[in-house]
N, C-alpha and C positions, 0 to 999 in steps of 0.2 A: 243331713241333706235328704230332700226325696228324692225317694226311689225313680228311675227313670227303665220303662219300659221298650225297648225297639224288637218291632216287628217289620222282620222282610224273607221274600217268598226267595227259598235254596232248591239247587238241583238233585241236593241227597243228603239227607243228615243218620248220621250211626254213632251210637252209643260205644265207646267204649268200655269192656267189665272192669272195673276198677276195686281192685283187695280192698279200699277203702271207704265204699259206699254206704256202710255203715254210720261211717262221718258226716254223710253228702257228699263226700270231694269225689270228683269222674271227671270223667274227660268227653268230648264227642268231636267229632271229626264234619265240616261241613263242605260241601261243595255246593260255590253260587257261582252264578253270574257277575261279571264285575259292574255289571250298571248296575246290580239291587243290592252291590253292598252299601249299607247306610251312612251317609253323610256325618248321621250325628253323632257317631264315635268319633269324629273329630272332639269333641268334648270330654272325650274321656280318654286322652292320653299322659294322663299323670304320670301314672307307671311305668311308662318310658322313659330312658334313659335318657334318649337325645331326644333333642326337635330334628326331623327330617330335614338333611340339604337336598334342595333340588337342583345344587349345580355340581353337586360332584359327580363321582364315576359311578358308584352303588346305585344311586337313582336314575342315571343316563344307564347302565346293563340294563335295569326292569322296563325302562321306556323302550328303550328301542325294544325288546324282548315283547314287550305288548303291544308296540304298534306296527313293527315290523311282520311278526307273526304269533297273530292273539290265539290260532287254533291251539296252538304249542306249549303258551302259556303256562300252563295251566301244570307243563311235566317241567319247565324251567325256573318257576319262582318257589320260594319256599313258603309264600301265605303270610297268613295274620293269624297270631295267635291273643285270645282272648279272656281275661282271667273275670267271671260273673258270679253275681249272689244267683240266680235261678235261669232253669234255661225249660222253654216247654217247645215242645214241637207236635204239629197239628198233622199228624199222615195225611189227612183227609185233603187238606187244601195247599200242605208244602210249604205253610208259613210256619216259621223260626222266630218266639218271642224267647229276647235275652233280659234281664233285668240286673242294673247296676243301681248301687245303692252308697259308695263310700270311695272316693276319689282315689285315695291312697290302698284300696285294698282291689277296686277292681277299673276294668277297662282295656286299655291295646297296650299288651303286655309286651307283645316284639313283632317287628313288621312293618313300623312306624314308613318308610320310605318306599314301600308296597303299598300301603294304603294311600297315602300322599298322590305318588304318583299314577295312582287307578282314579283319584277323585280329580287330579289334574286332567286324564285323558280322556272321562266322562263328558267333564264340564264343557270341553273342546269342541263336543260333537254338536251338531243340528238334531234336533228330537228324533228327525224320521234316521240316522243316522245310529240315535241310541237302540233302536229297536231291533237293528240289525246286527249288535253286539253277539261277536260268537266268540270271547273269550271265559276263560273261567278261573278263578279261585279256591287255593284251600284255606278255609278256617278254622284253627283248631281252638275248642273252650274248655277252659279249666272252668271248673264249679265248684262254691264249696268250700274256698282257701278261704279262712279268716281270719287269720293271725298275721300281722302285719313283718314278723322277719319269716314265717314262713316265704310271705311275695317275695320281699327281700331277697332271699337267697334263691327261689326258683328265676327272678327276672338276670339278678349275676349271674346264675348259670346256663341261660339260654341266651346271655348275650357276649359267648366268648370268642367268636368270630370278628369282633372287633372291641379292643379291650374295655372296658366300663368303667369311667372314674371313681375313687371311690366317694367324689365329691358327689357323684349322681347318684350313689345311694343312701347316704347323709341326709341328701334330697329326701328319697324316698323313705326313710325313717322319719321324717318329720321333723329331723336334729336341727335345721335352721328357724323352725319356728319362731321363737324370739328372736331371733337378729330382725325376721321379717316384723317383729312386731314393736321393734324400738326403732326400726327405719323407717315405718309406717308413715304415707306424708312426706317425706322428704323428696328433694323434688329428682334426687339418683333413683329412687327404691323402685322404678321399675326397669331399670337399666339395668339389674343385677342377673347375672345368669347362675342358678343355684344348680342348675344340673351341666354336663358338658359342652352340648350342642343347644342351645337354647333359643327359640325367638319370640319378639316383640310381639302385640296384637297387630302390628302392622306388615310382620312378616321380614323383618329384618334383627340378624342375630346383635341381640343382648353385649353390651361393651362393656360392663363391671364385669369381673371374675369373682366369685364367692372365696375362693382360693385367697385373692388379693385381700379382700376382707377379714375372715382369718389369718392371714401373715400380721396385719397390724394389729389384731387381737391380740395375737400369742406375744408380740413386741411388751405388753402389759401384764404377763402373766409371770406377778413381782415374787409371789411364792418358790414357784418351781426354778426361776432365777435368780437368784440371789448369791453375794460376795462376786469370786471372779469367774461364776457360769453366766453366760448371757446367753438370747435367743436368737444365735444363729441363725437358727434353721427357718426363721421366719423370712428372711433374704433369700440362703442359699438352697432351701429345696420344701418348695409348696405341697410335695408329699408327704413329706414329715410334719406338714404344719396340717394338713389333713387328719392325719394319724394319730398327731395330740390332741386333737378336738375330740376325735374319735376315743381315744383311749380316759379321757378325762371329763365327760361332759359334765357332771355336777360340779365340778371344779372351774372350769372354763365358766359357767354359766352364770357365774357369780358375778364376770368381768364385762358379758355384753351389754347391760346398761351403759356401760363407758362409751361403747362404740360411737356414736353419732360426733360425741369429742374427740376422740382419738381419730376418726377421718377428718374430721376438721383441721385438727393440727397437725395430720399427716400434709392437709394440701399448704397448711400455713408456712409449715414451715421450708416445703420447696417452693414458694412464694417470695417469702423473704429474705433466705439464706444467702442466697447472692449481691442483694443490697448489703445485710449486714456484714459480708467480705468486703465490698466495695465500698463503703461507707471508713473503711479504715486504711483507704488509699490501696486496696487491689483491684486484681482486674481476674473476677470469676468467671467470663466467658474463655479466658486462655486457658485454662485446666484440662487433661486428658477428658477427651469424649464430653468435653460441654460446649452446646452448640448454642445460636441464639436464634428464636424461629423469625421468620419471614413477618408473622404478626403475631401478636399475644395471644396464646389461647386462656381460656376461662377453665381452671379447676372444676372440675364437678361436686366436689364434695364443700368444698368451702365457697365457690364464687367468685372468687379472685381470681388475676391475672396472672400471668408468667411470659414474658418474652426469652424463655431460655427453656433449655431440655437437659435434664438434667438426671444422670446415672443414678439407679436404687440405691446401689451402694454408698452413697454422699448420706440419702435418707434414713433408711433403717438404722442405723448406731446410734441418730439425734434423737427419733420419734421414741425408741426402746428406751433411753436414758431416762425416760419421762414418767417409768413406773416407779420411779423413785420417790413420784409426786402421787402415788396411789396407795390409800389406806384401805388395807381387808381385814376384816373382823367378823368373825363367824361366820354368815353365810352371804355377807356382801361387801359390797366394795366401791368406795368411793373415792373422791378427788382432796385431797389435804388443801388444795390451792387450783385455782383456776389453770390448766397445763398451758391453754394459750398467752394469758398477761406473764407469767410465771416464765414460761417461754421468750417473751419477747424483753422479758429484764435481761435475759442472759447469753441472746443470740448472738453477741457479737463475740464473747468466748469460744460459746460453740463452736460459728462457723471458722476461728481461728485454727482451732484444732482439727475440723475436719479439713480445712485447704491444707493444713500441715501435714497430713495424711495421705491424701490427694497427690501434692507434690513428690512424697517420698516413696508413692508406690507407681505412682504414674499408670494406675490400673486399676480401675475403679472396680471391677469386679473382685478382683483381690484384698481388696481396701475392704469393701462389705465383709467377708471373710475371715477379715482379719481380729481377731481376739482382741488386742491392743486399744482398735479402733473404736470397737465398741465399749471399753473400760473409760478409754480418756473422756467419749463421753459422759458416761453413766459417771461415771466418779463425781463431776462438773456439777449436775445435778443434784447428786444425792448432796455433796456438802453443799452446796446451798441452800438446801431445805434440810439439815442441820442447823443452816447457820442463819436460818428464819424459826429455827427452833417449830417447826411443821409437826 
């Protein structure tokens, strides 16, 4: 990437001595004006954790705090902090060039809904209005940090005031790189939210969870599951399904090629499952917590219809059985058989067994949960791709 230059004129800029200047790495301390802080760090909030909400309470304290009384400002907010490849400062004339150069290493490191909301109250004013701006800002600059877990663990640690998923620094590792790059094109892949708080270009938060993406990953991870261990935790807790990405990624990374099919027959199969109950004289809208919607919504990931709503729990134990249909051999991994026709040979089993389930637990959340649940499936599967000799 090139370098990107921003120069704007502060009220006071000081150096901090830094034991480590030897390095380059220092700190400096700035006080501006909140009309001359620059726009174009909107561009470089990679390194943030979250996308700023403008309707919650954190952004409502700092507005009212600056509109109400901007003298004040200044001793009430805590600033912008800014992590830069080079920083000059001019005594002479009080202009402040910053220069940023690598998206993941520099930019608005914390402060994300201070700056939001100072470019929200700028924008508001009439020119002759901006002139008369007597609020102020601090910004403080790291310089110098190049190592990308060094960011890493200074941005987790400055952001413990409210907690940081670890899915947002996965982000910030770069760890989703390839799943962005095998969903590339597809018509979800900008609907994904890879960090916690995430929004659109249009300014509206992101409706995939990465977390959810991962859950039906780890559903496939046929190695570390195998005989009577199944992948719970891909259901029952999206932090441990975090955590194995985390603790495994050469391992894990073998299996996200699969991804684009494993969502697809994630949405197929709560598409059809209800037919294929009903198809053999039930009635799958009567089940604990299955509802039928008002009108069909369209799957995101496959396309298809659903006039039903329909509990995790029903899905995870089917879509998991389906690593049974996944070959891994050295350092990759592939399909022995197409998962969706393969699938749709064998649906009406399946969903026998999962309404059997359903019925006998009457609590679909527990049924997810349940060991048993996930075997009757997964068993179904595997001998039958024994018994296609797969």
């Amino acid at each position: 990437m090139v370098s990107t230059k921003i120069t704007f004129p502060v009220f006071s800029f000081r150096k901090m001595a830094s034991p480590y200047e030897d390095k380059g790495q220092t700190t400096y301390t700035v006080v501006v004006n909140v009309k001359d802080i620059p726009g174009k760090l909107d561009d470089w909030r990679s390194i943030n954790v979250r996308d700023p909400k403008l309707t919650g309470g954190v952004a409502g304290k700092i507005r009212e705090s600056l509109t109400d009384e901007p003298e004040s400002f200044f001793f009430k907010n805590r600033g912008i902090t800014l992590m830069v490849g080079k920083t000059n400062f001019d005594n002479q004339t009080n202009l402040l060039s910053i220069e940023f150069s690598d998206l993941r290493l520099h930019g608005l490191l914390d402060g994300g809904h201070t700056f939001k909301v100072i470019q929200e109250y700028v924008e508001s004013l009439q020119q002759a209005e901006k002139a008369g701006i007597n609020a102020f800002a601090r910004i403080e600059i790291i310089e110098g940090i190049e190592d990308i877990e060094d960011v890493v663990n200074i941005v987790e640690a400055r952001n413990t005031s409210t907690q940081v998923r670890a899915q947002s620094l996965e982000e910030l590792r770069g760890n989703y790189d390839q799943i962005k790059k095998v969903l590339e094109g597809k018509p979800y892949a900008d609907s994904i939210a890879y960090k916690e708080y995430e929004l659109s270009d249009e300014g509206l938060k992101k409706d995939l969870d990465v977390r959810d993406l991962l859950s039906y990953l780890v559903c496939f991870d046929a190695e570390n599951y195998q005989g009577n261990k199944h992948p719970i935790i891909a259901y029952s807790s999206k932090g441990a399904v975090i955590e194995h990405f985390k603790d495994n990624p050469e391992h894990m990374a073998k299996y996200i090629p699969l991804l684009p099919k494993i969502l697809e027959l994630r949405d197929h199969i709560y598409a059809t499952l209800p037919e294929a109950h009903n198809e053999n004289g039930g009635k799958f809208g009567k089940l604990t917590d299955v509802g039928e919607r008002k009108k069909p919504e369209i799957l995101v990931f496959s396309g298809e219809s659903t006039k039903y709503k329909i509990p995790s729990g029903f899905i995870y134990p089917v879509l998991a059985a389906f690593r049974a249909a996944v070959n891994y051999q050295g350092g990759k991994c592939s399909w022995k058989i197409d998962p969706i026709k393969f699938y749709d040979s064998i649906k009406g089993e399946l969903a026998e067994r999962v309404v059997e389930q359903a019925i006998e637990f009457r609590n679909p959340n527990k049924m997810g949960k349940d060991r048993a649940t996930w075997k009757l499936c997964h068993d179904l599967v595997r001998l039958s791709v024994l018994e296609r000799s797969l």
